[in-house]
N, C-alpha and C positions, 0 to 999 in steps of 0.2 A: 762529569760533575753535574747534579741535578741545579736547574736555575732555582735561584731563590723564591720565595713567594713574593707576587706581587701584591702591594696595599695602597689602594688607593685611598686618598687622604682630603677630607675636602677640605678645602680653603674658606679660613674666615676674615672677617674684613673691618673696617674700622667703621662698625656704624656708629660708635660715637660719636664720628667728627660728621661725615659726610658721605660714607658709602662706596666712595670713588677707587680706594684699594686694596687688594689683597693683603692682609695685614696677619700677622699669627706666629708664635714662637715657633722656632726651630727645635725643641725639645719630642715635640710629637714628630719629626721624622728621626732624629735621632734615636727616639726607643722604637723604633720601629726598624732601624737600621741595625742596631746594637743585639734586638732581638734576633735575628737572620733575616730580616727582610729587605725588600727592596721598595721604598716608599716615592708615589706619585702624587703632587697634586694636583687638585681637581678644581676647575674653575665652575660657572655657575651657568651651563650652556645646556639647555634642554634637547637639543641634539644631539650632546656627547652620552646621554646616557645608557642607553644602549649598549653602547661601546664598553663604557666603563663597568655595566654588570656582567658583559660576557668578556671582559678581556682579564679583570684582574681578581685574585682568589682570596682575599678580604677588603671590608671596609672600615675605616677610621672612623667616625662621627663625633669632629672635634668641638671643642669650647664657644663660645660666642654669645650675642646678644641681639637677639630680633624676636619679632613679634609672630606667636602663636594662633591658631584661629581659636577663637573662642569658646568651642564646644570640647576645645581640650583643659578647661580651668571649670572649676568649681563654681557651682549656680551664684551667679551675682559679681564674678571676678574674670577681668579681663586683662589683656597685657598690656602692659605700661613700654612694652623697649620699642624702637623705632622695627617697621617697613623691611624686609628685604627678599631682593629676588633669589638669596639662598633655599630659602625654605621652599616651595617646592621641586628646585632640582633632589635638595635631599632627599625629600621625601621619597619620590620617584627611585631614585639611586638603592634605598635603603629597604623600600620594598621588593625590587627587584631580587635585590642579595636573600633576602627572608624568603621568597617565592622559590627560589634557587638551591636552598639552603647553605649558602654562603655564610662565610663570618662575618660578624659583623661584631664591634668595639666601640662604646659610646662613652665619651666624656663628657660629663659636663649636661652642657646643653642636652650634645649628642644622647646623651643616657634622658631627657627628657623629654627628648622625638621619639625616640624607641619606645618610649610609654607612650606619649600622646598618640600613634596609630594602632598603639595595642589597647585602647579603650581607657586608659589611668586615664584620671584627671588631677590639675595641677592646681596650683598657686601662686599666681602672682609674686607673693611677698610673705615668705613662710613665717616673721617675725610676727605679723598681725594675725596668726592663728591663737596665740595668747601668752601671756606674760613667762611662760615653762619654755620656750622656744630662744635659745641660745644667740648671739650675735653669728652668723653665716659669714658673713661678706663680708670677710678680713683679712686682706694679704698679709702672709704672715701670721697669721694664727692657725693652731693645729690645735685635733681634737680627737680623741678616739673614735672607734666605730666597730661595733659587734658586729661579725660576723655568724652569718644564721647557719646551724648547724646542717650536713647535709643537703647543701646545694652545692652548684658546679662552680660557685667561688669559693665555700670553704676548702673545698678538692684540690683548686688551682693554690690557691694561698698556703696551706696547712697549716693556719692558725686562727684562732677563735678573737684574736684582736690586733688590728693595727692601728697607729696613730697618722691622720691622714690631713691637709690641708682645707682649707674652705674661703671660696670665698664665690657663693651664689647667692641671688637673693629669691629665684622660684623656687619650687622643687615640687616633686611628686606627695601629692598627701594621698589619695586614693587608688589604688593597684588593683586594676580588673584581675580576671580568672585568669588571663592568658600568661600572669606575667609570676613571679616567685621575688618576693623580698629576698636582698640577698645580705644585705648589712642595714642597719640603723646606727644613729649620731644617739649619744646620751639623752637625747629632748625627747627619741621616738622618730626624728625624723629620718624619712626613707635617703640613705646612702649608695645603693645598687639593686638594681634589678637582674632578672635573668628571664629567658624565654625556655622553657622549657622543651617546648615545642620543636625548639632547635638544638641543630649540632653546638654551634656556638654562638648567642645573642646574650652579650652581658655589656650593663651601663653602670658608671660608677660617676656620682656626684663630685667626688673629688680629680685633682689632675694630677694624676700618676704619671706625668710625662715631665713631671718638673719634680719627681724624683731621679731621673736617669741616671743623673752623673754618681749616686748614694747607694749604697748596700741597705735596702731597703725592703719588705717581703712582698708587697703590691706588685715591685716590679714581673715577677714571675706570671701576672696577668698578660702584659704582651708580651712574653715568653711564650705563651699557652694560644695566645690569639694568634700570633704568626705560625704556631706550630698546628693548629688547625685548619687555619689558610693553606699551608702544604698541603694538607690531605684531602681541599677541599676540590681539587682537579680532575 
């Protein structure tokens, strides 16, 4: 029996209180388990990285809140979320897997590091781009999102719309060459990216890991990511 694909998963942490622990639902190893995989997490050790790009056959790039470097937001805006030593282990992690051509799956945040070293630039606070710009940041509120015709998520998805959750307050407004919009929210704003460039690099705004337990069409995204992860050995 062929071993399952391994997904390393990195761990996010409570920097709203203090930073001090690994903090993060169980729903991202659950769809990761649920899809065939076999999911790791990942602590924030610049030595382990290494390890982690040659040892497991995708990566997670889960939800969270910390602070961006600057030159990835938009002229005059900077990040408001606190400090953490996450972001450059990511980083590191995330380029590795890209160099490799490993998978890689971004949520959230994660879908906003994956732009930020492919040249996008962000926003702070996508509310104050202007009065057309919908409430984000609403546990509990769901919202449609077009998917763009002929990229490698209308492929995975097979539908031109899903209704998905939200609740961010950055988000991608500017998409360098490197990257492919993959969905937009009814405002215009950017809901997924994709790399073209690669086997599989796709970031999605919303958290498709807190549909698991629902017969839902997103879920078919870690379906397609762990099913890439196998083939990426």
């Amino acid at each position: 029996m062929p071993m399952r694909p391994r997904i390393a998963v990195i761990m996010d942490e409570n920097t709203s209180v203090d930073g001090t622990r690994y903090d993060m639902t169980k729903h991202y190893f659950a769809a990761i388990h649920k899809a065939g995989g076999l999911p790791f997490g990942i602590p924030y050790f610049m030595d382990m990285v290494e390890s982690v790009v040659s040892e497991f056959d995708g990566f997670l790039s889960t939800g969270g809140r910390f602070a961006f470097p600057d030159e990835w937001f938009i002229a005059g805006q900077t990040s408001h979320a606190p400090e953490s030593e996450r972001l450059d282990v990511e980083i590191a992690i995330m380029r590795g897997f890209l160099e490799r051509g490993k998978p890689i799956l971004g949520i959230c945040n994660g879908m906003q590091i994956l732009a930020g070293i492919n040249g996008c630039r962000l926003s702070p606070n996508i509310r104050a781009l202007g009065s057309h710009v919908m409430e984000h940041d609403k546990r509990g509120h769901m919202h449609p999102v077009s998917v763009k015709p002929n990229t490698a998520l209308a492929c995975i998805l097979g539908v031109h719309e899903i209704t998905v959750n939200t609740f961010h307050r950055e988000g991608v407004v500017e998409p360098s060459d490197r990257v492919v919009v993959g969905a937009t929210a009814p405002d215009g704003i950017i809901e997924a990216i994709e790399l073209p460039s690669q086997p599989f690099a796709i970031g999605v705004q919303w958290h498709q890991e807190l549909f698991t337990g629902n017969d839902h069409p997103g879920n078919k995204l870690f379906d397609a990511f762990v099913q890439a992860a196998g083939m990426s050995r």
